[in-house]
C-alpha positions in Angstrom: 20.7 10.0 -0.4 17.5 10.8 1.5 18.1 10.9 5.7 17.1 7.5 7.3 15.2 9.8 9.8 13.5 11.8 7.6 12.3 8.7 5.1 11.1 6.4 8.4 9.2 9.4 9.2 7.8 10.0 6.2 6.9 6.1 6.4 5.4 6.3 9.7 3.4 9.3 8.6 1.9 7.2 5.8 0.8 4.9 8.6 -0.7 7.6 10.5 -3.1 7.6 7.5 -3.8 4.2 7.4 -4.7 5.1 11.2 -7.3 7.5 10.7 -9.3 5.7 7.6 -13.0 5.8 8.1 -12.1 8.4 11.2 -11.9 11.7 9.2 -8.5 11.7 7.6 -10.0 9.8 4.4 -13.3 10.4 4.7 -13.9 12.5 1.2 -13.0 9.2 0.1 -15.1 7.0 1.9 -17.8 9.0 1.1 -18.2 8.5 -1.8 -18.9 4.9 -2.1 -22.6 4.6 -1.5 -23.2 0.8 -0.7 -21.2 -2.1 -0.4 -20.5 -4.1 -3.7 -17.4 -6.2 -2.5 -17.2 -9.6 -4.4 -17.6 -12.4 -2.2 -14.1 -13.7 -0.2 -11.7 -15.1 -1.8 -10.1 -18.4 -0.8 -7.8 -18.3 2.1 -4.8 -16.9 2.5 -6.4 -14.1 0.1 -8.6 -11.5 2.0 -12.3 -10.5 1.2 -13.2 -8.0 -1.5 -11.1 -4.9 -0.9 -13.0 -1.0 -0.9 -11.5 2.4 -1.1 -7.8 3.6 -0.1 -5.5 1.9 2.4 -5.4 1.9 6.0 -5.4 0.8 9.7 -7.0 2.2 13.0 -6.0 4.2 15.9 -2.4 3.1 17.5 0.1 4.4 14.7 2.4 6.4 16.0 2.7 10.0 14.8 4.5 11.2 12.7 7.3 12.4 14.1 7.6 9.7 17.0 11.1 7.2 16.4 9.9 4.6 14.3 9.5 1.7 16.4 11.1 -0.8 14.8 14.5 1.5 14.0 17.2 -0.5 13.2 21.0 0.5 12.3 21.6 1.1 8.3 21.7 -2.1 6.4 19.4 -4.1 8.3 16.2 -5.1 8.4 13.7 -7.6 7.6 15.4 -10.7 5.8 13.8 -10.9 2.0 11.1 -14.1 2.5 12.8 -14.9 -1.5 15.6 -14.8 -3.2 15.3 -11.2 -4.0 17.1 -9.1 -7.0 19.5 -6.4 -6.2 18.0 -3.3 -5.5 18.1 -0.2 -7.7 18.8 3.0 -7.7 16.0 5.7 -6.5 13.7 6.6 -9.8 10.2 7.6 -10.0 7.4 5.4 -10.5 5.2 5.4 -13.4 2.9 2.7 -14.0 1.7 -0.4 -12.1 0.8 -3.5 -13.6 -1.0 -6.5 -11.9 -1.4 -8.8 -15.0 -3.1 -11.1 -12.6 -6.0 -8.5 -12.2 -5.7 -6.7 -15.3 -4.4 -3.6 -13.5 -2.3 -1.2 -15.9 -2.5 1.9 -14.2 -0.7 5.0 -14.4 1.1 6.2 -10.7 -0.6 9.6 -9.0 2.1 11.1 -6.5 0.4 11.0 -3.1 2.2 13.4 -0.5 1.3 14.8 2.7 -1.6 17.0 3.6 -1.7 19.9 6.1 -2.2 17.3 8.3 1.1 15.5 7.8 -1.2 12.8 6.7 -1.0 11.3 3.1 -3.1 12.1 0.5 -5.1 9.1 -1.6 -5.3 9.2 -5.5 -8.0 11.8 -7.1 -8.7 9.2 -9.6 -10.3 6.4 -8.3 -9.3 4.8 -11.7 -5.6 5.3 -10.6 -3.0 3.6 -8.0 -0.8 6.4 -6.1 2.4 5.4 -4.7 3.7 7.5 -1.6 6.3 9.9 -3.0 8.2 10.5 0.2 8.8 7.2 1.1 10.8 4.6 -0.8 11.0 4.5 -5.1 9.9 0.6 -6.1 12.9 -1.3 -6.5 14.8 0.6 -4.6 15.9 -0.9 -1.0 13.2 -0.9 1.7 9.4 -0.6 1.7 7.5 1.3 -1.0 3.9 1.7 -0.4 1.3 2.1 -3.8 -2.5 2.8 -2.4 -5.3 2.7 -4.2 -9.5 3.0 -4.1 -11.6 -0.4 -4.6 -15.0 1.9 -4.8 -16.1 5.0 -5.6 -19.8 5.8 -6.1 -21.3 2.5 -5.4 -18.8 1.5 -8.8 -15.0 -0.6 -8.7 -12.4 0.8 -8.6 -8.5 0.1 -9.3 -7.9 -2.6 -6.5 -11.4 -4.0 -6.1 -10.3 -7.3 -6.4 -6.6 -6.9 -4.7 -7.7 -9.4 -1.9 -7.9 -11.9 -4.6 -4.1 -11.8 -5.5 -2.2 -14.8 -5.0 1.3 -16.0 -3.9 4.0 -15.5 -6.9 1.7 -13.8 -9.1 3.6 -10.8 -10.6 3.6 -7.2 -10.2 5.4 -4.8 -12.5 6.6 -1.4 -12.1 7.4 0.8 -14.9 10.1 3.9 -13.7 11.0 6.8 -14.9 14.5 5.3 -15.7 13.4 3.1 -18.2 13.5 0.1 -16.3 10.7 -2.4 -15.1 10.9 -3.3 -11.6 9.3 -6.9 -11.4 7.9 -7.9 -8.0 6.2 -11.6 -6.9 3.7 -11.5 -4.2 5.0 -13.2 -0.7 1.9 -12.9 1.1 -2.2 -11.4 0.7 -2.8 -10.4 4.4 -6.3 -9.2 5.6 -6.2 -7.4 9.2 -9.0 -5.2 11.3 -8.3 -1.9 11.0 -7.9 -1.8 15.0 -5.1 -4.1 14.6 -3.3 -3.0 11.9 0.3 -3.9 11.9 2.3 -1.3 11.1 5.8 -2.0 12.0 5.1 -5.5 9.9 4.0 -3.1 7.0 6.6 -0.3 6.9 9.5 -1.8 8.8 13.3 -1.3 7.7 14.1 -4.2 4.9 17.4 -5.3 3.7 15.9 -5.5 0.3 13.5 -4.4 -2.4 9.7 -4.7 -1.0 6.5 -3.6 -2.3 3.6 -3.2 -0.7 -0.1 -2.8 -2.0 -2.9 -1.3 0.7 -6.8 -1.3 0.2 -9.8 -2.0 2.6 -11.6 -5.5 3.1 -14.0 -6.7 4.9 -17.7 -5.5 6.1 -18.7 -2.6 4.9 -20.8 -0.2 7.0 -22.8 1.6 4.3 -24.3 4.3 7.2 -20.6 4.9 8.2 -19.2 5.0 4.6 -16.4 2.6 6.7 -14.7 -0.8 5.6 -13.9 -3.0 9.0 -10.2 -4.2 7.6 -7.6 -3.8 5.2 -6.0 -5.9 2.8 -2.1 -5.8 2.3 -0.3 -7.2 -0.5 3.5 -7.7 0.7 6.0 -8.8 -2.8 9.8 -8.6 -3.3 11.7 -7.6 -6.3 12.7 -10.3 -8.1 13.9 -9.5 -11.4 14.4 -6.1 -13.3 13.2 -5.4 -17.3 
């Protein structure tokens, strides 16, 4: 079993990321979506049309600071739905957002010499953070992924769109599906990004889905917010 320490820092250094977007840490990224093409906003609760990677602005903590919200081993943030038992680690392989016609194999993202974690070379692709936790296993795993990428969409362009209970599979490596149903669509500024909300100990099986929202500064190659899809596991194929 992986150390508590190790995975909230691993967690935490995820957020770091999510810190730095449109600062430098992402910026190969960024860079290579030449104007904004967003779709207009969706209804409310759902956030405006999504753009490349996933992230929030300065304030994370680094990555090797406590994690601010550490709690004691089994416990955590209360499921917001009846939730399905969670599973055993396994590596994830495909994501499927029927909702959005997503079907996508999973890149591995890691950490870069900067401690900071990578997005997916294929802007065609979701990654999901390899050293944080497996989907439908217990706690918070975190699946990024580009909305634009040379003026064109990409794999989450319209992720702001998603709505309450709409489904989100997970195919694993150990043959199982895990099945999750969106909670929640949040959109935030990048300055206010909430990241003990995000990555914060659970007492269950959480997903979560991170893009960019919002204005798009086309001189800047910079997205003002991010959008965040929070779902729980609910059933398992």
């Amino acid at each position: 079993m992986a150390d508590p320490t190790a995975r909230r820092r691993a967690l935490l250094a995820a957020a770091l990321v999510l810190a730095l977007l449109g600062a430098g840490a992402l910026a190969f990224a960024l860079g290579r979506s030449g104007e904004q093409d967003a779709a207009a906003p969706p209804d409310p609760p759902a956030a405006s049309a999504p753009s490349d990677g996933g992230a929030a602005e300065s304030g994370a903590p680094a990555p090797d600071a406590p994690a601010p919200d550490a709690q004691p081993e089994g416990t955590g943030a209360a499921p917001p739905r009846e939730a399905a038992d969670p599973l055993p680690a396994s590596r994830p392989e495909r994501l499927r957002v029927p909702a959005l016609d997503v079907d996508s194999p999973l890149e591995g993202l890691g950490q870069d010499a900067q401690h900071v974690m990578e997005t997916p070379r294929d802007p065609a692709k979701a990654g999901w953070y390899t050293p944080g936790t497996t989907p439908g296993a217990r706690g918070p795993a975190v699946v990024a992924g580009h909305v634009t990428w040379n003026g064109k969409p990409s794999v989450f362009y319209e992720l702001g769109k998603l709505a309450k209970d709409a489904e989100i599979e997970v195919e694993r490596a150990d043959g199982r599906t895990a099945v999750f149903r969106v909670d929640r669509t949040e959109r935030y500024p990048k300055k206010r990004f909430p990241t003990v909300e995000v990555y914060r100990n659970l007492d269950h099986a959480g997903l979560r889905l991170i893009t960019c929202g919002g204005t798009f500064d086309a001189a800047k190659h910079y997205y003002a917010d991010n959008v965040v899809v929070y779902a729980t596991l609910t059933d398992v194929r």
